[in-house]
ChimeraX commands (.cxc) that place a marker at each C-alpha (Angstrom):
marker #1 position -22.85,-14.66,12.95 radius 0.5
marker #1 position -21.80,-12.23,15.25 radius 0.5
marker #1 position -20.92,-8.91,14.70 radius 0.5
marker #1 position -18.88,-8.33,17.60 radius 0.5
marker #1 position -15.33,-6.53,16.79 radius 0.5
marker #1 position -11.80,-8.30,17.33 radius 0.5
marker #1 position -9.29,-6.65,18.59 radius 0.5
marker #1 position -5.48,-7.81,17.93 radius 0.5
marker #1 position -2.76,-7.83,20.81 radius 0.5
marker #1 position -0.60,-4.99,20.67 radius 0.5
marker #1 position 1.07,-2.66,22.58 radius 0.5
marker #1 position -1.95,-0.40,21.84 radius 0.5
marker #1 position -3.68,-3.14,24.70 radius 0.5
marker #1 position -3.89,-2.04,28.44 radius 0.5
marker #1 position -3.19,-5.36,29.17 radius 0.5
marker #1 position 0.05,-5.62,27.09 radius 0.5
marker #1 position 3.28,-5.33,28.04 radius 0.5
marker #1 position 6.74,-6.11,26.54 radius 0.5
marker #1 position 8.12,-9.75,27.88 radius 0.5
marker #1 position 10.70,-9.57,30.89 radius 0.5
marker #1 position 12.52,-12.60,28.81 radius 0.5
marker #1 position 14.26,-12.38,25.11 radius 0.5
marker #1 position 14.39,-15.20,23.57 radius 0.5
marker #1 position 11.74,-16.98,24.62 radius 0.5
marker #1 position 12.01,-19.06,21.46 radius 0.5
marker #1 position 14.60,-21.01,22.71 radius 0.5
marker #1 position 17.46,-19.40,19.91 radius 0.5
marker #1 position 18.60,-17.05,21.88 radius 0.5
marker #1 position 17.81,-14.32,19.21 radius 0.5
marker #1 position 16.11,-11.00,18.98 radius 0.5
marker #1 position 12.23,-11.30,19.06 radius 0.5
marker #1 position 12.58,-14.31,16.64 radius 0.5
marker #1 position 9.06,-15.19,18.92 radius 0.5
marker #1 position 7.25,-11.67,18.51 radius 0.5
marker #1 position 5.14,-11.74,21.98 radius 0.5
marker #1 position 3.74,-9.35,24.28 radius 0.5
marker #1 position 3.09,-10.19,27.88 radius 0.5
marker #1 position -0.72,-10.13,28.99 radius 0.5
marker #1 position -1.48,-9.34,32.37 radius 0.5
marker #1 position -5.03,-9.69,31.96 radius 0.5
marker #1 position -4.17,-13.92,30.40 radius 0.5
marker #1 position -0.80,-13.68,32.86 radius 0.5
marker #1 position 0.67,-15.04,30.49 radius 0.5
marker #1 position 3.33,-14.21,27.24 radius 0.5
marker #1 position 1.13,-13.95,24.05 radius 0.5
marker #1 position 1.57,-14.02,20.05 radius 0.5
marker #1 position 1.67,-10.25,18.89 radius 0.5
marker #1 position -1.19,-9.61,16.60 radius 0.5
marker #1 position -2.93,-12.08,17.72 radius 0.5
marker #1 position -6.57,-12.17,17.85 radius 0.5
marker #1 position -8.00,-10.90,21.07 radius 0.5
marker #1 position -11.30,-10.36,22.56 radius 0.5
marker #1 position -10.36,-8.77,25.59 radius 0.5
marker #1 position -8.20,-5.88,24.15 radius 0.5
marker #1 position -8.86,-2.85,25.56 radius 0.5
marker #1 position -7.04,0.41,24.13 radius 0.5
marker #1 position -4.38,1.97,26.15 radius 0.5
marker #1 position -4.18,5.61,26.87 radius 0.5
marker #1 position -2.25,7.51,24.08 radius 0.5
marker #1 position 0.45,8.27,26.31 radius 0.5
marker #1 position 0.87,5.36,28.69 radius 0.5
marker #1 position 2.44,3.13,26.29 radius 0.5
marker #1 position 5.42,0.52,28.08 radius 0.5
marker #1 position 9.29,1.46,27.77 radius 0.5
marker #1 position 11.23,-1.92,26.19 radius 0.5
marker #1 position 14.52,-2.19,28.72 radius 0.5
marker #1 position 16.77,-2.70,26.08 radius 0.5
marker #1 position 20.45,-2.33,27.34 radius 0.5
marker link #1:1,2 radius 0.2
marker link #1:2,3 radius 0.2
marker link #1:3,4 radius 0.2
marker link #1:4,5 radius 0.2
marker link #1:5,6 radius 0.2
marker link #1:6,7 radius 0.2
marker link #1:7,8 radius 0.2
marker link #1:8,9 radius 0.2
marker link #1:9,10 radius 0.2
marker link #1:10,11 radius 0.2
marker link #1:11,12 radius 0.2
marker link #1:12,13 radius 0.2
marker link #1:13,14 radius 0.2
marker link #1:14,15 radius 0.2
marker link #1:15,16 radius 0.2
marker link #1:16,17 radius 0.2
marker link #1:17,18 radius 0.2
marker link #1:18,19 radius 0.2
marker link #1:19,20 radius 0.2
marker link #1:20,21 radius 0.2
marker link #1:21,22 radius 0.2
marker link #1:22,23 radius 0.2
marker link #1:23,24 radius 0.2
marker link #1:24,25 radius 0.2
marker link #1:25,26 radius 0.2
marker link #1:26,27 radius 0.2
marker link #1:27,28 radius 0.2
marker link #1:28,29 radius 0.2
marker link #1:29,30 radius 0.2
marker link #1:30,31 radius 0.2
marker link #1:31,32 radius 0.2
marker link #1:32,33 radius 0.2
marker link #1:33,34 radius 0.2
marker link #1:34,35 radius 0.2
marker link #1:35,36 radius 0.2
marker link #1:36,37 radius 0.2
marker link #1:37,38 radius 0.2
marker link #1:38,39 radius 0.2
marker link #1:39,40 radius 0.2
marker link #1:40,41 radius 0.2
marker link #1:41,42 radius 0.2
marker link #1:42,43 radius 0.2
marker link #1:43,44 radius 0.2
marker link #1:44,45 radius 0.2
marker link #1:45,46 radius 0.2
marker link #1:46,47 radius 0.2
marker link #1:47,48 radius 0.2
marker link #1:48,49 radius 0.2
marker link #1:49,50 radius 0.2
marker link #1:50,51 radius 0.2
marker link #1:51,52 radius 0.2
marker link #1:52,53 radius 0.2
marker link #1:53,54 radius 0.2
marker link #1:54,55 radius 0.2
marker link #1:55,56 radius 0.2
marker link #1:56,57 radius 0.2
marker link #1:57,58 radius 0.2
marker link #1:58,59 radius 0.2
marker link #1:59,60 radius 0.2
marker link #1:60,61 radius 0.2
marker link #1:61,62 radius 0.2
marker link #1:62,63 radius 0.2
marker link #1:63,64 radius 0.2
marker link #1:64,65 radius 0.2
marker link #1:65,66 radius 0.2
marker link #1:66,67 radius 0.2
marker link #1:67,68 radius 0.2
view
């Protein structure tokens, strides 16, 4: 068994990013599909996901959300 940590995708990730789409569900609605963009996967993600890859983010370099 390994004992290898797992991180989970957050906004606490270098990689992550808020979406450029809301959404993304299909609905329409507001973050009904909680995902963060990975630039590392290039690809949207789950939020709180499990993630191998995660690699903490600067303290105070986290990403604006556009909201209108």
């Amino acid at each position: 068994m390994s004992t290898e940590k797992i991180g989970f995708c957050d906004l606490g990730c270098c990689h992550a990013s808020w979406p450029r789409q809301d959404g993304m569900d299909g609905s329409g609605s507001c973050r009904t599909f909680v995902a963060l963009y990975c630039a590392l996967k290039g690809r949207p993600v789950h939020k709180n996901m499990p993630c191998r890859d995660r690699q903490e983010r600067p303290a105070d370099t986290a990403p604006a959300r556009n909201d209108p």
